[in-house]
PLY file of the C-alpha trace (Angstrom):
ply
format ascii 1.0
element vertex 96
property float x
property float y
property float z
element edge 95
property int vertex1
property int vertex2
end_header
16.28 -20.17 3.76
16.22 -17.07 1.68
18.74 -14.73 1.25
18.38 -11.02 1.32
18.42 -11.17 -2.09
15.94 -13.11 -2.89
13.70 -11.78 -0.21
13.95 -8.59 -2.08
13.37 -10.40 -5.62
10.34 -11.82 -4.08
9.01 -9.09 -2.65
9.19 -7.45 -5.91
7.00 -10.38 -7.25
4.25 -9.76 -4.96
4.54 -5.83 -5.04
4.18 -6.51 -9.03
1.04 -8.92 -8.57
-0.50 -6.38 -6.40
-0.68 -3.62 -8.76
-1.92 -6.06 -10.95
-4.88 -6.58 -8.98
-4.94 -2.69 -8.08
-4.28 -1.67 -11.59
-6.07 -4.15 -13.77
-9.03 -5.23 -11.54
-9.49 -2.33 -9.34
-9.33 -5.39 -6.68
-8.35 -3.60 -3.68
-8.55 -6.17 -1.27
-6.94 -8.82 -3.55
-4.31 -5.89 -4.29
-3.80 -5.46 -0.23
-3.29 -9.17 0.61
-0.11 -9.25 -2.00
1.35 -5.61 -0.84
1.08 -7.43 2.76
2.82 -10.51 1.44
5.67 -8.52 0.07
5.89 -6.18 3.10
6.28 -9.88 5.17
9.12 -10.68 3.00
11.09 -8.17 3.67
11.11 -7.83 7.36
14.65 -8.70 8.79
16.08 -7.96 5.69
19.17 -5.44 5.58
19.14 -2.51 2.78
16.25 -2.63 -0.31
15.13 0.36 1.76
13.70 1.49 -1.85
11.40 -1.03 -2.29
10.45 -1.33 1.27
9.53 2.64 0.72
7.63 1.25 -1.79
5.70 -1.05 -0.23
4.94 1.35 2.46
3.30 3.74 -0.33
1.36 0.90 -2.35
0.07 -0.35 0.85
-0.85 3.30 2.17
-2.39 3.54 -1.13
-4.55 0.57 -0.56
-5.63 1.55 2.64
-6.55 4.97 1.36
-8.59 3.38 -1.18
-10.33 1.37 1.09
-10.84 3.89 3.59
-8.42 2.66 6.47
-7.08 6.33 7.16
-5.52 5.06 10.22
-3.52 2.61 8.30
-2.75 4.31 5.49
-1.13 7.03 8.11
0.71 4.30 9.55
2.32 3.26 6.50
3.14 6.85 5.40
4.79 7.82 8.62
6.90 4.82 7.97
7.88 6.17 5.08
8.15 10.14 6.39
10.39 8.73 9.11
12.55 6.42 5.88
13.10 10.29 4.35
14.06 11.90 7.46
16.68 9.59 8.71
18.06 10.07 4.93
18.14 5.64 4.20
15.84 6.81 1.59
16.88 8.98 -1.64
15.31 12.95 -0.93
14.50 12.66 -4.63
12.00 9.83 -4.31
9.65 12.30 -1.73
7.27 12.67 -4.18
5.73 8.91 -2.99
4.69 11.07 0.28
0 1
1 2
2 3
3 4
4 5
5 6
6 7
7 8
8 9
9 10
10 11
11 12
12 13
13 14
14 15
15 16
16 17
17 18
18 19
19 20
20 21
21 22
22 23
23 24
24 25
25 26
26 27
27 28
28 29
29 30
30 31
31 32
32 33
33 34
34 35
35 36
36 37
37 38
38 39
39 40
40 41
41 42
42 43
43 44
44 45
45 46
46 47
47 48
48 49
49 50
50 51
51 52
52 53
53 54
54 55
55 56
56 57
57 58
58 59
59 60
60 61
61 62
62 63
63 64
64 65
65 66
66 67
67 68
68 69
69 70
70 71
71 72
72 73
73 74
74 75
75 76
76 77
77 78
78 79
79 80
80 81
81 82
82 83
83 84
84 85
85 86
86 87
87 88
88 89
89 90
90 91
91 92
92 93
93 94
94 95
């Protein structure tokens, strides 16, 4: 098993290949299946609600890209409800 810590290292790792695919290959698809990887990771785990945020935003970004408004909104109202409960640093709003 995996700690939290690791979970959150890991997820980093996929979050990072992602927006290699995204960034370097304009591979949206490719770019989605890691976000959703990382995002998988973390469930269950406690705190890292940064990069959680964070995969909520690359994966609404994804979606936008690809023209899955309903997802994408999904994703961002994840991370609207992250900034209104306050787990989530008021200076990182800008993501929205």
């Amino acid at each position: 098993l995996m700690s939290d810590e690791d979970k959150y290292f890991y997820s980093r790792i996929l979050s990072n290949i992602g927006g290699y695919y995204k960034h370097r290959f304009a591979d949206w698809n490719k770019a989605l299946v890691f976000y959703l990887k990382a995002d998988q990771a973390l469930k269950g785990v406690k705190g890292y609600d940064a990069i959680k945020c964070n995969v909520f935003y690359n994966l609404a970004n994804v979606y936008i890209s690809l023209g899955r408004m309903e997802d994408a909104e999904h994703e961002i109202n994840k991370m609207q409800k992250m900034f209104d409960i306050g787990i989530v640093d008021k200076e990182e709003i800008g993501m929205l």
